[in-house]
N, C-alpha and C positions, 0 to 999 in steps of 0.2 A: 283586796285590802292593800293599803298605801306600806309600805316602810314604816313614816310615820305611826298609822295606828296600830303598826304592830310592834313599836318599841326598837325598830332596828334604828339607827343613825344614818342619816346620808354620809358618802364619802367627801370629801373635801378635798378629793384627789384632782379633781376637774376647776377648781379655785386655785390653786394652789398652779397650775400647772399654767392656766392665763398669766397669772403673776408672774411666774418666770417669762415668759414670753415679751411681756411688757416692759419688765426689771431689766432682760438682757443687755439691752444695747449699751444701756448707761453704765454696768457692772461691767462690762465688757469692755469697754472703752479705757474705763478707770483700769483696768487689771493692765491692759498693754502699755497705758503709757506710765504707770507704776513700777512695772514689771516688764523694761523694754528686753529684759536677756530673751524673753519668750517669742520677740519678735524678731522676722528670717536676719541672719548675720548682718550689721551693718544698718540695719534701719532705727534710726532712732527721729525725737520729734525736731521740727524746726523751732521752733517758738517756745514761749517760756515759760513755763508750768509755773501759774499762781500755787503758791502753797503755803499759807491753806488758800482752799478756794474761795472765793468771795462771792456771796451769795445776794441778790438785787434786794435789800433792805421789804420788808413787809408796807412799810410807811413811805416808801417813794416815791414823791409823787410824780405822777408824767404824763402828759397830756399830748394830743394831737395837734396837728395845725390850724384844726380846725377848733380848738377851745374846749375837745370834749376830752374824758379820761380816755385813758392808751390803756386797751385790756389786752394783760399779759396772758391770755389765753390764746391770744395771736401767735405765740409763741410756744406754749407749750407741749411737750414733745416731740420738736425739732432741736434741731444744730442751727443756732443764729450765728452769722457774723457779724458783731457790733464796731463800727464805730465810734467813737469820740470826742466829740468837736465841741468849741466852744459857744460864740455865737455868731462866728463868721467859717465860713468856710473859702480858703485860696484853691491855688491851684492844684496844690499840691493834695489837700483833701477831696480835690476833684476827681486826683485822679485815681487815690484811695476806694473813692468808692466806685469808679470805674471796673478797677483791680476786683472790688467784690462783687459785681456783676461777672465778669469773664469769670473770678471763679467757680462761681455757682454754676454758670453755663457749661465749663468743662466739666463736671461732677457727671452730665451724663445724664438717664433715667434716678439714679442719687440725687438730684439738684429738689426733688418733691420732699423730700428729709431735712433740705436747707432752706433756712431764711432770713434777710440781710434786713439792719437794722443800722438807724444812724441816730445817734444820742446826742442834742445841742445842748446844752447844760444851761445854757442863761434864757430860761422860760418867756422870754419876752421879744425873742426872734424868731417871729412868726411867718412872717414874709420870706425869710430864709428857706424856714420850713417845707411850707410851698411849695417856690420856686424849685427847690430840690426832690421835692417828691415828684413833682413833674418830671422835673428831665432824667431822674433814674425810676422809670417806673416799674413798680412791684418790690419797691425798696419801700420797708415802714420807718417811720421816722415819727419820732416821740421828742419834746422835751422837759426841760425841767434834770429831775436827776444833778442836783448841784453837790450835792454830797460825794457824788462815784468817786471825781480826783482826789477825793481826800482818801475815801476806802482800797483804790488804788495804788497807790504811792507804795504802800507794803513798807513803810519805813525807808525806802529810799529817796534820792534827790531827784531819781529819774522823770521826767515829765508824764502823767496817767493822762492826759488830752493827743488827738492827732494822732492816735493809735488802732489798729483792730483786736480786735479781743473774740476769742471763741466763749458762745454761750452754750452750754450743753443743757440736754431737754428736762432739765429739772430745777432751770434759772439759776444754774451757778455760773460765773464768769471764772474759766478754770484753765485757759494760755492768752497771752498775748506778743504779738511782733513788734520789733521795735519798728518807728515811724519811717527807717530806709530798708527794712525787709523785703526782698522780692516775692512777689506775689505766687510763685511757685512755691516757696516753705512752708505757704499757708493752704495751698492745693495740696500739696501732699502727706500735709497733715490732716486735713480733712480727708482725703481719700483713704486714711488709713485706718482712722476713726469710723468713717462709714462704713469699709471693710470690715473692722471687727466686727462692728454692731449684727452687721447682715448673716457674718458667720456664726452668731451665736444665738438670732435669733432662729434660725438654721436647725442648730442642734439643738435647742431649745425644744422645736414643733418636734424633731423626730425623735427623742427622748419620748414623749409623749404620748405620741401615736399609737 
């Protein structure tokens, strides 16, 4: 005879316990860089802690280069690195997303956790699109998203375009570097972030066991 028909209750200790495992990385993440005293002497993040974090509107629309919707399930439960161009990209965004290629690439066996995303905002540079998605390939590239600079800005004068922006795996955009950051600040904050994640998904499983 089953539990069920004998009136007992399943535990919900095995539900409860996937969740954490899931929930870690992102709890984890948020706790270090909230709470940088916990991290070894001297490490603190490069880049700029949105606060609050700005979360990719429900209603936004953003398509591919190819005309069709951009599903943000491409994306979900990774670390993206986004950035933010308008409907040209120079040289200098070139070499932006150059910088997010090598970084992903230094991350390691971590680089399967990350994924690099480039955001044209004026929906009608398609050919841009393309062309870029070509020559960085396994970069996704979405446009549309004309509202972000406005959501960005956080009340400052500072420019929200020609920047990278860390996406964490729950669609929040939650640091960004300014437009002459070296592409190391943004390595090693990522490496830090993935560290945590991995530690705690870690203690997470053997809690459990």
């Amino acid at each position: 005879m089953s539990d069920e028909a004998g009136g007992k209750p399943r535990s919900l200790a095995p539900l409860w316990a996937m969740v954490a495992v899931f929930a870690a990385p992102v709890i984890a993440a948020w706790f270090f860089y909230l709470n940088p005293e916990y991290l070894p002497a001297g490490r603190t993040n490069k880049g700029e802690l949105i606060e609050p974090v700005v979360a990719l509107p429900a209603d936004l629309a953003l398509s591919t280069q190819d005309g069709t919707d951009f599903s943000r399930d491409l994306l979900a439960g990774k670390w993206t690195l986004v950035y933010l161009a308008g409907g040209a990209c120079d040289d200098a965004c070139r070499n932006q997303l150059i910088a997010m290629r090598q970084i992903r690439l230094a991350l390691g066996e971590s680089q399967r956790s990350v994924e690099r995303l480039l955001v044209l905002t004026d929906a009608t540079a398609t050919d841009l699109a393309q062309e870029l998605g070509a020559e960085f390939a396994g970069m996704r590239v979405a446009l549309g998203g004309g509202r972000l600079p406005e959501l960005l800005l956080l009340g400052e004068d500072t420019a929200a375009l020609d920047r990278i922006y860390i996406l964490d795996p729950r669609g929040n955009l939650m640091m960004r570097y300014a437009a002459d950051a070296p592409a190391r600040d943004t390595l090693e904050d990522m490496e830090r972030l993935l560290k945590a994640s991995k530690n705690w998904i870690k203690g997470a499983q053997y809690g459990h066991k």
